[in-house]
C-alpha positions in Angstrom: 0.0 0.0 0.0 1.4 3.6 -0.9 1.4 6.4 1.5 -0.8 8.0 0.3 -3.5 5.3 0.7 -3.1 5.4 4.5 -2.8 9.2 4.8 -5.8 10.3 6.6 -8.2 12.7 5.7 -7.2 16.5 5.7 -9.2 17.6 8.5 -9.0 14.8 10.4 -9.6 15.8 14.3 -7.6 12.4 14.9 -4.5 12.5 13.1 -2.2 14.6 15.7 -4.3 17.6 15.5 -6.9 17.6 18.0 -8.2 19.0 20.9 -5.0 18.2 22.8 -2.2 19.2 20.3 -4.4 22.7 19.9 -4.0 22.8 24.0 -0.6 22.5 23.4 -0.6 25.1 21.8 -2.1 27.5 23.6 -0.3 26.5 26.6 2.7 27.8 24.5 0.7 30.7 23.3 0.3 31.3 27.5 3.2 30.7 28.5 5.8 32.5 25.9 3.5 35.6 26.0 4.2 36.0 29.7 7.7 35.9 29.5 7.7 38.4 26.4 5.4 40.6 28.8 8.4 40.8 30.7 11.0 41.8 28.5 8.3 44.1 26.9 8.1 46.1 30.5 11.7 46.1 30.0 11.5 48.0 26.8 14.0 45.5 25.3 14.2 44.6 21.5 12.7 41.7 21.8 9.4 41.7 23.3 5.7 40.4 23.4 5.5 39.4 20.0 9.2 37.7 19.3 8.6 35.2 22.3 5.2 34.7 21.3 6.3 33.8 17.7 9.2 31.8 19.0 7.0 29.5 21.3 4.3 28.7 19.4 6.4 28.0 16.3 8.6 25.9 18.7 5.3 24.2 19.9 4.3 23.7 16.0 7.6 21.8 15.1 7.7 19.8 17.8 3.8 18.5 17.2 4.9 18.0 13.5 8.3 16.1 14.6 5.5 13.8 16.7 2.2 13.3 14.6 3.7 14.7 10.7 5.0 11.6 9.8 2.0 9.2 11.0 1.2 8.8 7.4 4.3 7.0 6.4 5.1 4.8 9.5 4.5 1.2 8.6 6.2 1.5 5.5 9.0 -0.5 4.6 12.6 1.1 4.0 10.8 3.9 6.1 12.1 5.7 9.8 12.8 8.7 11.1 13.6 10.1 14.6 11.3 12.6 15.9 14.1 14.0 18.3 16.0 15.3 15.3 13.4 18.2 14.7 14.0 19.1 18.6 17.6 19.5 17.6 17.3 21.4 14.8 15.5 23.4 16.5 17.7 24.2 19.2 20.3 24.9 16.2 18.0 27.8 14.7 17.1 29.4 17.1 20.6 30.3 17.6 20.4 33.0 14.6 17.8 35.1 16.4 20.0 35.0 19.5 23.3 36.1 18.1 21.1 38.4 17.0 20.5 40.2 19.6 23.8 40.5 21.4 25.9 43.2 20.1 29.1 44.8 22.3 29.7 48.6 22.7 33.0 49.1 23.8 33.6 47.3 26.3 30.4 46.2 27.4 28.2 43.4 25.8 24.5 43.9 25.7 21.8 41.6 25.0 22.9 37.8 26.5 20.1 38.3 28.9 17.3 38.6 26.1 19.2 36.0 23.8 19.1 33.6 26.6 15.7 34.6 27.2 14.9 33.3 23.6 17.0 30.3 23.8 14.0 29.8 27.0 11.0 30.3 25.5 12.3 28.2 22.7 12.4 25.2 24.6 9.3 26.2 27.0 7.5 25.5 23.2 9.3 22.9 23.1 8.0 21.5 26.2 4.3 22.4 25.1 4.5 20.5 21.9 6.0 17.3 23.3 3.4 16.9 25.9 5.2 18.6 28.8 3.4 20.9 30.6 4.3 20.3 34.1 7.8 21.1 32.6 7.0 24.1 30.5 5.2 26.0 33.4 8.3 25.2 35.8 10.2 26.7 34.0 8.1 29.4 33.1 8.0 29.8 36.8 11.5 29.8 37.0 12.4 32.5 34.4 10.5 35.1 36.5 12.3 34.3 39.5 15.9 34.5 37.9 15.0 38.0 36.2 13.4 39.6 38.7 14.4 37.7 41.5 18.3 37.1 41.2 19.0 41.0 40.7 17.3 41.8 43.9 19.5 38.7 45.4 22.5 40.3 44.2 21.7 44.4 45.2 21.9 42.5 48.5 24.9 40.5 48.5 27.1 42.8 47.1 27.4 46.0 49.1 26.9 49.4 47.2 24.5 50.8 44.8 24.3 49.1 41.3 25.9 51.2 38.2 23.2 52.7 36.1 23.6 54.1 32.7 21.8 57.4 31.4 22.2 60.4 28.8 22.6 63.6 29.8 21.7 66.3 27.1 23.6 69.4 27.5 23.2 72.9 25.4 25.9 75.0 25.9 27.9 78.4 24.6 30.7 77.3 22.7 34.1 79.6 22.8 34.7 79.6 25.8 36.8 75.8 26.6 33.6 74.9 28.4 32.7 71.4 27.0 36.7 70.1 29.1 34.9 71.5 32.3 32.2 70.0 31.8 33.4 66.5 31.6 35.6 66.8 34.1 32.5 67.6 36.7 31.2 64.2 35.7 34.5 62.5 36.2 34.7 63.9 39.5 31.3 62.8 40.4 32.2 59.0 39.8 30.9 58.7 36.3 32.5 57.1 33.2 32.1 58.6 29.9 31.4 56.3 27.4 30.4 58.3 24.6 30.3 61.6 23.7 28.7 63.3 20.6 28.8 67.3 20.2 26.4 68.2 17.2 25.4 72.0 15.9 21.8 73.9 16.5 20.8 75.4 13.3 18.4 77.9 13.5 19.9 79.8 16.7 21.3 82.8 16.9 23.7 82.6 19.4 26.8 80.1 19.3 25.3 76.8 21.6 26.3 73.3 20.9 24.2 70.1 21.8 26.5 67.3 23.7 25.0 63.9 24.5 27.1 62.0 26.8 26.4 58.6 27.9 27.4 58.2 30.8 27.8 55.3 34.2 27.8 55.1 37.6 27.0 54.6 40.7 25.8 58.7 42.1 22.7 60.5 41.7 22.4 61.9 38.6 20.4 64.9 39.7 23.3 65.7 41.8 25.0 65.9 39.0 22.7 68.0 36.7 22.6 70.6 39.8 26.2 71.1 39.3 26.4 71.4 35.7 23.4 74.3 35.8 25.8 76.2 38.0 28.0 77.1 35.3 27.2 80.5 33.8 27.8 78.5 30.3 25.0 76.0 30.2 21.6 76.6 29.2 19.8 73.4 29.5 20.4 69.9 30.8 18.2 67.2 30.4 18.7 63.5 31.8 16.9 60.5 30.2 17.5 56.5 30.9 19.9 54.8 28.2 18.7 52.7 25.7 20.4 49.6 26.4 19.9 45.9 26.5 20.8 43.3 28.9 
């Protein structure tokens, strides 16, 4: 007999895509879409929607690795191991993570989120191959490494953690001001890590715009106090980085 003789019908509720496998499913659905929540109220680049995607298309492979091939088992000169999709898997998924993590200077951004991924990658996983117990342990246990560990940490090590920010300055040029100015920030515990000085057009006088990313452990309204107090600058604004763990 062929294979396609024992196929079964197309919409055949019995043939590894019933009411269970669409459970699966939305289990993943679920479960994914809380963890993107997270990183969404994170604001980082990968959010709701990218570990949604990832976990039920991880769900939907691993459903396809089990009941796809139903249709040609029997068969002689015919086998196939399901746990090869589940490692191809793991495999791809790897693009979207490099993907994320990028390094600025000497910092590297982004293993947080691509290992956050790699997670809800295999939480679909977990979904599709009938694992649910699994898939909402470690669901569980995302949310208390990510929120939980960093609180662990602020209190095991002593101090205040290093934040980053941007600080906006317009200022007179001529007058050697822009030195001064990072060497108040210097003095106030803060590395520079970048600095970009850019034109206003449209002004009459001679100001300059400097962003300056900056790190560390102080206030930062501290420091904006002191900046104001020179005669030179005429506005500072402060504003969280946009960076990714």
């Amino acid at each position: 007999m062929t294979a396609a003789g024992l196929a079964a019908p197309l919409w055949d509720l019995h043939s590894g895509q019933g009411p269970r496998q669409l459970a699966e499913l939305g289990l993943a659905l679920l479960l994914s879409s809380l963890i993107g929540w997270e990183r969404e109220a994170q604001q980082k680049s990968a959010g709701l929607r990218t570990h949604t995607l990832v976990g039920i298309a991880s769900a939907l492979m691993m459903e396809v690795s089990q009941h796809g091939f139903n249709a040609v088992l029997g068969l002689q000169n015919v086998s196939f191991d399901p746990s090869r999709v589940a490692a191809q898997i793991v495999s791809g998924i790897g693009f979207i993570g490099g993907g994320l993590i990028f390094v600025r200077r000497d910092a590297v951004r982004g293993l947080t989120t691509a290992a956050t991924i790699w997670l809800t990658c295999a939480v679909g996983m977990a979904c599709g191959g009938g694992l649910p117990v699994l898939a909402l342990a470690v669901t569980a246990l995302h949310f208390l490494v990510v929120r939980g560990f960093p609180l662990l940490s602020s209190r095991l090590v002593p101090g205040r953690a290093a934040t980053a920010f941007e600080a906006r300055l317009t200022y007179r040029t001529g007058t050697a001001l822009l030195p001064r100015l990072l060497q108040i920030c210097t003095r106030r515990g803060f590395r520079i890590v970048q600095v970009k000085v850019e034109r206003l057009p449209g002004r009459t006088d001679d100001a300059a715009r400097v962003l300056l990313q900056l790190e560390g452990t102080a206030e930062p309204s501290g420091l904006a106090s002191e900046l104001f107090r020179d005669d030179g600058v005429l506005d500072v604004e402060l504003s969280a980085a946009a960076e990714e763990e």
